[in-house]
Structure formats: C-alpha cells, structure tokens
C-alpha positions as CSV (number, residue, x, y, z in Angstrom):
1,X,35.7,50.3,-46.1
2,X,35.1,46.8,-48.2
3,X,34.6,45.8,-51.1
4,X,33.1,43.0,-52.3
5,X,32.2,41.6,-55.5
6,X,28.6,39.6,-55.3
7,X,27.4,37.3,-58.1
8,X,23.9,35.8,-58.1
9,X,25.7,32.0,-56.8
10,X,28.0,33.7,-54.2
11,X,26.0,35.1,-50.8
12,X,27.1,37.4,-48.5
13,X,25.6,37.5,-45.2
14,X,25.4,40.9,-43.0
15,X,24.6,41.3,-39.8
16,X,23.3,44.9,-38.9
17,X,22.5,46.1,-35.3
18,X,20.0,48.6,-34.9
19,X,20.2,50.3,-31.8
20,X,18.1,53.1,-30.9
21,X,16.9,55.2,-28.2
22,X,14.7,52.5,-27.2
23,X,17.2,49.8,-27.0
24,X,19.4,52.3,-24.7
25,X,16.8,52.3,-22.7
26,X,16.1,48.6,-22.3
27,X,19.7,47.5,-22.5
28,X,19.2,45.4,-25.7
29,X,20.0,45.5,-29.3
30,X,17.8,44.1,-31.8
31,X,20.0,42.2,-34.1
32,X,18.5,42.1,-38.3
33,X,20.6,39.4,-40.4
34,X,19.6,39.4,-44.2
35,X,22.1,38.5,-47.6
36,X,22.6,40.7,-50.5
37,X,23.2,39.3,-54.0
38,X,23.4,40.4,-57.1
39,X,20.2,40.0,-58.0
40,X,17.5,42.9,-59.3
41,X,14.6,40.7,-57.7
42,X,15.6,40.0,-54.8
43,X,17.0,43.5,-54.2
44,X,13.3,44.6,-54.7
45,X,12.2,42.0,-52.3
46,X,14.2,43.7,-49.5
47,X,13.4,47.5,-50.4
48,X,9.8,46.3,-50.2
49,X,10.3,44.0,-46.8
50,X,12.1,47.1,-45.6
51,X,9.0,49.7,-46.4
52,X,6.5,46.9,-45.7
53,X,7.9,46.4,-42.1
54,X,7.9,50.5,-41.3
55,X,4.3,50.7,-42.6
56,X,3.4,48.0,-40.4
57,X,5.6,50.1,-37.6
58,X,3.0,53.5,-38.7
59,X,0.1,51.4,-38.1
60,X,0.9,50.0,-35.2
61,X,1.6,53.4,-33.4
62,X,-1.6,55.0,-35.1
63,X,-3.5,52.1,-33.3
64,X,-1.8,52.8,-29.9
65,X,-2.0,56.5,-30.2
66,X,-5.5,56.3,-30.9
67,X,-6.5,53.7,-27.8
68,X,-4.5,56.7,-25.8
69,X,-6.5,59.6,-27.2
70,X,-9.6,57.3,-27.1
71,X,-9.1,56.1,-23.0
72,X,-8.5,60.1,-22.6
73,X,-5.3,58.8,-21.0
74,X,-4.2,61.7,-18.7
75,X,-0.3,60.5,-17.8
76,X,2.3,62.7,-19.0
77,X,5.3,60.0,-19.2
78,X,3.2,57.8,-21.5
79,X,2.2,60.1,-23.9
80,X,5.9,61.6,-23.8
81,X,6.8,58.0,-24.2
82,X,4.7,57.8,-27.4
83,X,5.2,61.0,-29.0
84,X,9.2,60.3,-28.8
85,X,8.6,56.8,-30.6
86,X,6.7,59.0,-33.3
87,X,9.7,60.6,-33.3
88,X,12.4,58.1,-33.5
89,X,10.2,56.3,-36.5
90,X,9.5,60.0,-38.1
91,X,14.1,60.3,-37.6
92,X,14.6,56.2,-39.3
93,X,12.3,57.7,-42.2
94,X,14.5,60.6,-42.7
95,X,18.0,59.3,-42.4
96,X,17.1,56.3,-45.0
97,X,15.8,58.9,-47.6
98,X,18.8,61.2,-47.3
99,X,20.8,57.7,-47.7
100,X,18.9,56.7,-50.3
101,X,18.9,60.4,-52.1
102,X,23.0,60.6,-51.0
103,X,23.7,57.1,-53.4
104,X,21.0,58.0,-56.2
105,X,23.2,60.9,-56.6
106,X,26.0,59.2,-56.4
107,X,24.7,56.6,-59.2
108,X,23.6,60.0,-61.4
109,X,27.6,61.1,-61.5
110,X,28.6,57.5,-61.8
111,X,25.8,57.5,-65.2
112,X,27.5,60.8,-66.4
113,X,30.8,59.4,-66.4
114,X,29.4,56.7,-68.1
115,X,27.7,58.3,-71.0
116,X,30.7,60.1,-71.7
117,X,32.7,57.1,-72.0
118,X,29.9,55.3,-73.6
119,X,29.7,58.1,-76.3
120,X,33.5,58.2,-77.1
121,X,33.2,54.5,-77.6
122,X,30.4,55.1,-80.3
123,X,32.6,57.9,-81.8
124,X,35.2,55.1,-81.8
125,X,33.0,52.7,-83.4
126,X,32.1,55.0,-85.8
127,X,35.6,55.8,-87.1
128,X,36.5,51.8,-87.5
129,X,33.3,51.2,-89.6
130,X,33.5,53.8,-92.2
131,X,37.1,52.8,-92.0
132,X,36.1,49.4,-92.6
C-alpha cells in the first residue's frame, strides 16, 4: 500500500488496467490513464466522466439489444453474448457502489474521530478564554 501526499501543483499520474471477461476473451486489455490532484473540481470532473461514460455504455447496449429483439434475431450465442455484457456492466455497477459505500463509511468513522477531537479542542478553547 502507498501513500502519497497530492497538492493542487504536484500531479500524479495512474495507469489502471481494466480487464474483463471481455478482454479475456479477445486477448487485450484496455488500458485508462487519468491524474488525481487535490482538487474538489476536478475530482467532480472525473466522478462525472466516470458515470457519464457508463451511461453512454447503458445506451449503447439498450440500442443493440433492441435492433436484436427488433430483427427477431433467433441465434442463441449472440443473445447469450449480450445478456452476459448486461451482466458484466450490471457487475462494474455493483462493485464501484460497494467501493464507493466501503470509503463513505470509512470517511463517516474518520468524521467521528474528528468531532471528538474537534470538540475537546473547543472544551480547550473554552478553558484558556475564561482563563484569559
């Protein structure tokens, strides 16, 4: 495990492969580069790239599915084909909400902690003033 401390100047580059059941098949991997900083908007920019790119994935596989249904396409391994795409998208939805649920609760014991310092720093603060 790393650790690595980001400021807005300082960019880190990551390179994250994303193999699936579909690149076993082929033989390939398709490779996704991006940066993180430390930096609210451009997080946002990739949480929406990120949901932009899997609604565009949806729609795509509506639109096939639907040319299928609508040719009446009779062949088994196509339609398997499709149905376990469905599935492999329906699967990348699933793992990146439990990831995302897995470090929101991570973040609500890390606020906890916090408060609790927080509030014995006020209590602190408190006793110097009327010191004071």
């Amino acid at each position: 495990s790393y650790s690595f401390s980001v400021s807005s100047r300082c960019l880190l580059f990551l390179y994250h492969i994303t193999v699936n059941r579909q690149n076993l098949q082929t033989k390939s991997a398709a490779c996704n580069s991006f940066f993180v900083v430390n930096d609210e908007k451009q997080r946002q920019k990739m949480a929406e790239d990120f949901i932009a790119v899997t609604q565009e994935e949806i729609e795509q596989y509506i639109q096939r599915i639907q040319e299928l249904l609508n040719k009446n396409t009779q062949s088994g391994a196509i339609m398997s084909r499709w149905l376990s795409k469905t599935e492999d998208l329906a699967r990348k939805k699933e793992y990146y909400e439990e990831l995302l649920q897995r470090r929101m609760d991570g973040l609500s014991q890390g606020f906890a902690s916090l408060r609790l310092y927080s509030s014995e720093l006020e209590l602190r603060l408190r006793g110097y003033t009327k010191a004071a």
